[in-house]
C-alpha positions as CSV (number, residue, x, y, z in Angstrom):
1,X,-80.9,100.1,-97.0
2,X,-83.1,101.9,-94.6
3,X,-80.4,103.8,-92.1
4,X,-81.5,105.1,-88.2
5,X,-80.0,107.8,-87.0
6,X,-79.8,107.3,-83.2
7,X,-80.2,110.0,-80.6
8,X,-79.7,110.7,-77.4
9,X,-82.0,113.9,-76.6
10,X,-80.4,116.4,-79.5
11,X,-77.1,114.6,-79.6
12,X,-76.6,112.5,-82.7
13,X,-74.6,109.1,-81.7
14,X,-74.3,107.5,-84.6
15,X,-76.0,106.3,-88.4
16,X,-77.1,102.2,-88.3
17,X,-77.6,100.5,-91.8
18,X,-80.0,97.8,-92.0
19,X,-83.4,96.2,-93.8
20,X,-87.2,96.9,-93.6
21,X,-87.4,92.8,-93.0
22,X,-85.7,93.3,-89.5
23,X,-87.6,92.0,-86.8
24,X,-87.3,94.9,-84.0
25,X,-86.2,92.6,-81.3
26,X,-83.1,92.2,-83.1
27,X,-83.3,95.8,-84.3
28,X,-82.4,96.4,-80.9
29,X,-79.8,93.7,-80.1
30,X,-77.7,95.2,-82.7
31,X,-78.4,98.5,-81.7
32,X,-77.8,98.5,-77.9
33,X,-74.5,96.8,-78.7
34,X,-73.2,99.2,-80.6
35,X,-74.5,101.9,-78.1
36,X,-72.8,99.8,-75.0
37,X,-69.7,99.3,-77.2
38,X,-69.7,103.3,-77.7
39,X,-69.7,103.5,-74.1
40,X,-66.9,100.5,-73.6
41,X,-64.2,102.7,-75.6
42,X,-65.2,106.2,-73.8
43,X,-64.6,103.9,-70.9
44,X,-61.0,102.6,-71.9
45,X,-60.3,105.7,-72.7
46,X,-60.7,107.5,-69.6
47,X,-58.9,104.4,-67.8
48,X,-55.8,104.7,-70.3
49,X,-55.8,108.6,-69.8
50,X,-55.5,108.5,-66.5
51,X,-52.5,105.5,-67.3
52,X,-50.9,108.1,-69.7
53,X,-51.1,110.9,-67.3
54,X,-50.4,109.8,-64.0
55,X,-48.5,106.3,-64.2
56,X,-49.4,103.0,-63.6
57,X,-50.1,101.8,-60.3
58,X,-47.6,100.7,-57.9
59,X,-47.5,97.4,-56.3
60,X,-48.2,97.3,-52.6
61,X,-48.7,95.2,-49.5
62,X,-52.0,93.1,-48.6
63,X,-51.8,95.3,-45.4
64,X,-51.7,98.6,-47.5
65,X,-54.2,97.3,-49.4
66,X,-56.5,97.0,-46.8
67,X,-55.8,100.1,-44.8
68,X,-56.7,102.5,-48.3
69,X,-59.3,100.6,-50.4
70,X,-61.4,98.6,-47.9
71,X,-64.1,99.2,-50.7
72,X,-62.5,97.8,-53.5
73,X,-62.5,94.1,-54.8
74,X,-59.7,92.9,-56.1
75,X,-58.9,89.6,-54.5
76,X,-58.8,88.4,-58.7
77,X,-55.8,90.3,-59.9
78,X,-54.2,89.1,-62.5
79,X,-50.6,89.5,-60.2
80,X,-49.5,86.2,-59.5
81,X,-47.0,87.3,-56.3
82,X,-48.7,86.2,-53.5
83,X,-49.9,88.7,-51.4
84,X,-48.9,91.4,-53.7
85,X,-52.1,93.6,-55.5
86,X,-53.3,96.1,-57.6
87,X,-54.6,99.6,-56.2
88,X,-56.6,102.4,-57.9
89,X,-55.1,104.8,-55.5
90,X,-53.6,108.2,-56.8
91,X,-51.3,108.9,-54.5
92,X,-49.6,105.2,-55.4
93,X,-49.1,106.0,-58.9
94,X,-45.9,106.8,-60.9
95,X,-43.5,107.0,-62.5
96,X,-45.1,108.0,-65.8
97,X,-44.7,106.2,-68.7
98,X,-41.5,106.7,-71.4
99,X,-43.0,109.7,-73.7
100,X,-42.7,107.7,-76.6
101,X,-44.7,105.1,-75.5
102,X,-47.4,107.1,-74.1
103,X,-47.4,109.2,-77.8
104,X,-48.3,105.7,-79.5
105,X,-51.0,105.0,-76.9
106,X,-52.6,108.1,-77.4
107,X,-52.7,108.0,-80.9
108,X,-54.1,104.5,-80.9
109,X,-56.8,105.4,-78.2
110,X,-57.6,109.0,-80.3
111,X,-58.2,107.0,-83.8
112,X,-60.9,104.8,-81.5
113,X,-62.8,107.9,-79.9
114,X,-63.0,109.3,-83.7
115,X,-64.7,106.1,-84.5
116,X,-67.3,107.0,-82.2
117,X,-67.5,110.7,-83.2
118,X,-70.4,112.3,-84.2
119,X,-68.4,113.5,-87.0
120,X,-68.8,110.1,-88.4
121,X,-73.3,111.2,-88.5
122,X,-72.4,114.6,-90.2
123,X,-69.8,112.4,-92.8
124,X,-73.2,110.2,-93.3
125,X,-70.6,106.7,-92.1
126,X,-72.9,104.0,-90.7
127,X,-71.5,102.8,-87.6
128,X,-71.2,98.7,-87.3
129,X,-70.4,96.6,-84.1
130,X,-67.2,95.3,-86.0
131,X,-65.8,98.5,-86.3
132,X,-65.8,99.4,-82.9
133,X,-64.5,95.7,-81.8
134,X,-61.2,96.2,-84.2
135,X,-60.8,99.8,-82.4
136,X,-60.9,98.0,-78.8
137,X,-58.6,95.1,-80.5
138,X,-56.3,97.8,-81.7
139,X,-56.1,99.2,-77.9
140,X,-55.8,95.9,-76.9
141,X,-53.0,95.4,-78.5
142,X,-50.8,98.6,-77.6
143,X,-51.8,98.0,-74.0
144,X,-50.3,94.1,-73.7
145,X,-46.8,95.5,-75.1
146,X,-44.3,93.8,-72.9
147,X,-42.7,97.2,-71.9
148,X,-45.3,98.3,-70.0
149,X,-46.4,97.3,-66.8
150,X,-49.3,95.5,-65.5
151,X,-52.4,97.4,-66.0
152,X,-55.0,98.5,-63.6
153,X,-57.7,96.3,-62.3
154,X,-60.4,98.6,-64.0
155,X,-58.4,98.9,-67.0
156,X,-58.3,94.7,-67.1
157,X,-62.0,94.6,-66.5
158,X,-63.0,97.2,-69.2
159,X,-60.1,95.3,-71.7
160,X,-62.3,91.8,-71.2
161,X,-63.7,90.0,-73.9
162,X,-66.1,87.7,-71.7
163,X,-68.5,89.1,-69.5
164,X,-67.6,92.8,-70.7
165,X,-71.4,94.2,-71.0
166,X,-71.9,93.2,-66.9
167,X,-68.6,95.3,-66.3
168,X,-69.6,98.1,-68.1
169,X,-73.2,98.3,-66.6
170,X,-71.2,98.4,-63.2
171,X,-69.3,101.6,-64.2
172,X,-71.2,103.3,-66.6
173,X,-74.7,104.0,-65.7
174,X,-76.3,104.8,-69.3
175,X,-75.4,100.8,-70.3
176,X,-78.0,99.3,-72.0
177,X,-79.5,95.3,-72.2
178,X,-81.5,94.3,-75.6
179,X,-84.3,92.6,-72.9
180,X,-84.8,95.9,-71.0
181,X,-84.3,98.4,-73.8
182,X,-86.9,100.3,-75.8
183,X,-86.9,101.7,-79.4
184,X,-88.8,104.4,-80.1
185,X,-89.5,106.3,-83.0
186,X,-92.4,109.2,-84.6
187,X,-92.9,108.9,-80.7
188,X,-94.1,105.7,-80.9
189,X,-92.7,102.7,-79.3
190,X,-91.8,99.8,-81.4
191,X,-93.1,96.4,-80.5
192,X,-90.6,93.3,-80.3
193,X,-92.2,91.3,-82.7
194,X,-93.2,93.7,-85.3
195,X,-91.2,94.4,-88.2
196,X,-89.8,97.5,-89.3
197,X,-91.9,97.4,-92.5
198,X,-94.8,97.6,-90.6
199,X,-93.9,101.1,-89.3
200,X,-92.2,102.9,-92.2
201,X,-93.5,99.8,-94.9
202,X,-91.2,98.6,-97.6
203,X,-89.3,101.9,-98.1
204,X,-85.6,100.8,-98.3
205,X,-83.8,104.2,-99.4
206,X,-85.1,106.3,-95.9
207,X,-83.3,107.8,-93.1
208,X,-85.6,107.6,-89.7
209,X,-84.4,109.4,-86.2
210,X,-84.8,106.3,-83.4
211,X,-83.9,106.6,-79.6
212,X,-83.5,104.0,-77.5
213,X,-84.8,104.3,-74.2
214,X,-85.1,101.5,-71.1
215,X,-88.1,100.2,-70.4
216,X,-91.0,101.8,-68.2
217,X,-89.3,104.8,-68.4
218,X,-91.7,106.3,-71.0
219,X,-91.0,108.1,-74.6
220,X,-88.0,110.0,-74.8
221,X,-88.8,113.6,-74.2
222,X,-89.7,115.4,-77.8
223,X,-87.2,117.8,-79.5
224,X,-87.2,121.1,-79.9
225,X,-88.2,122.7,-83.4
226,X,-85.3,125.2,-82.9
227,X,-82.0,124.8,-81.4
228,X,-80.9,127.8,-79.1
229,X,-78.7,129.7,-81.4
230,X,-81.1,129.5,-83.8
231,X,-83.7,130.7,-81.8
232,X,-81.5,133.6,-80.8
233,X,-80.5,134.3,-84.0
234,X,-84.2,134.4,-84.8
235,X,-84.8,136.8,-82.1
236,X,-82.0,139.0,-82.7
237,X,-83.5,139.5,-86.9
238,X,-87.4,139.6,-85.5
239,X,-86.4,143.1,-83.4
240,X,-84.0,144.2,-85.6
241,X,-86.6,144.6,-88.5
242,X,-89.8,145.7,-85.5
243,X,-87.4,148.3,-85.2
244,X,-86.5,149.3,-88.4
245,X,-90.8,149.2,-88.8
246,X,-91.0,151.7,-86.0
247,X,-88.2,154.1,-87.4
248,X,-90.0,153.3,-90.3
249,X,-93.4,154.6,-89.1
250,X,-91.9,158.2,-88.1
251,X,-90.4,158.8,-90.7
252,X,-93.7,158.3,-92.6
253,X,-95.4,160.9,-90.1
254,X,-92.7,163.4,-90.4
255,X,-93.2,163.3,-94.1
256,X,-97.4,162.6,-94.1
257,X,-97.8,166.1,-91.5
258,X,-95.3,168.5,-94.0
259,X,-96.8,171.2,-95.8
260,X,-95.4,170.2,-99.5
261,X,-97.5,166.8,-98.6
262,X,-100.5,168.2,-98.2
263,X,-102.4,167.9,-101.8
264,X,-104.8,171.2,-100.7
265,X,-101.4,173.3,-100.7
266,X,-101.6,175.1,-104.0
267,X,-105.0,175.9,-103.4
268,X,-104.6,177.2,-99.9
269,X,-101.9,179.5,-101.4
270,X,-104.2,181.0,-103.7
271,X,-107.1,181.7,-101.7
272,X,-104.4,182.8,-98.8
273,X,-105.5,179.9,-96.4
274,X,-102.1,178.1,-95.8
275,X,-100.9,179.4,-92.8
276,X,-104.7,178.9,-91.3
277,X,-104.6,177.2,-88.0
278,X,-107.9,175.8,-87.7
279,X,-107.5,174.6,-84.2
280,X,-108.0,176.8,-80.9
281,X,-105.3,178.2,-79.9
């Protein structure tokens, strides 16, 4: 199995198995939605932080609705009380949730953001679309206990099984779509309709570095050769030994202008010529 590994600039995001007989088009399908289902949890996650930290909303009024979030949307709540709705308003937050409750949550939510970790690229654990569906399912699940209350409207949205990738794209800018997404790789950009043989051939036991970029927005800028601590680390040894060269150096002309190095010496004593400056004074 040939496996990308898929950055982002320097940041590894995660390890994707799959064949040289892959048509890229689909190459990329799979990819962006992992990479869009990477972003989904970060999203839940912030959204159920927020839950655990501050409360769940309160219910208001239609008229308070309108007074405070004019610029929000929510005429499709999922509350079925008439005129009462949902607001994403700090100040109409609380109480917080039982302490227990929120411990499970977190937990639940924590084990999902590890899924995602780059740990996972250092442990060499190929990422799949399944595995990050089951984390989402597992969320899912904690979130539609009976014992808590209705969740927020965002939290709803990002929770939604159909139309999810249009709802993440709204919130989260970096969202990717398969038709307007790039893959690049050896700074080259990957055609559609080319397989991946025809860039690395038939070598199914490789690991390539791929990026995926949108389109028209040109190759992903290049890495550096060095990251900065190891360029500083590099530094630091490079004038540590230029100085140990220069100390170096004088002691060698200390030792090069004594008397008892000067070959000539015993014959200057004999003929009474050692102590003969023969510069002008």
């Amino acid at each position: 199995m040939v496996i990308l590994h898929i950055k982002k600039g320097e940041e590894s995001l995660f390890l994707f198995e799959t064949t040289t007989d892959i048509v890229v088009s689909q190459l990329v399908f799979e990819l962006v939605e992992i990479f869009d289902l990477r972003l989904r949890i970060v999203w839940i996650s912030e959204l159920v932080k927020l839950l655990v930290e501050k409360g769940p909303l309160k219910r208001v009024s239609e008229e308070s609705l309108e007074e405070k979030m004019q610029s929000i949307d929510i005429s499709e709540s999922s509350s079925s009380k008439g005129k009462e709705k949902m607001v994403d308003d700090e100040e109409q937050r609380g109480p917080p949730l039982d302490e227990s409750i929120s411990n499970v949550i977190t937990r639940v939510v924590s084990d999902s953001l590890a899924a995602i970790s780059s740990v996972q690229v250092q442990k060499k654990v190929p990422l799949t679309s399944q595995i990050l569906i089951e984390a989402i399912n597992s969320i899912k699940k904690i979130l539609s206990l009976p014992s808590l209350p209705p969740l927020d409207p965002n939290l709803t949205l990002a929770l939604q099984e159909e139309n999810w990738v249009p709802n993440l794209a709204q919130f989260v800018q970096e969202a990717l779509l398969p038709e307007n997404t790039s893959l690049w790789w050896a700074n080259k950009e990957l055609r559609p309709e080319d397989k991946l043989s025809v860039y690395i051939e038939k070598n199914e036991k490789t690991t390539i570095i791929a990026k995926l970029t949108k389109k028209g927005g040109g190759p992903p800028p290049r890495e550096t050769s060095l990251d900065s601590e190891t360029q500083k680390a590099m530094m630091a040894y490079y004038f540590k030994k230029q100085e140990e060269h220069k100390a170096l150096e004088a002691s060698n002309d200390d030792v090069n202008s004594s008397s008892w190095a000067n070959p000539k010496s015993l014959k200057n004593a004999f003929t009474g010529t050692s102590n003969v400056a023969w510069k002008p004074s």
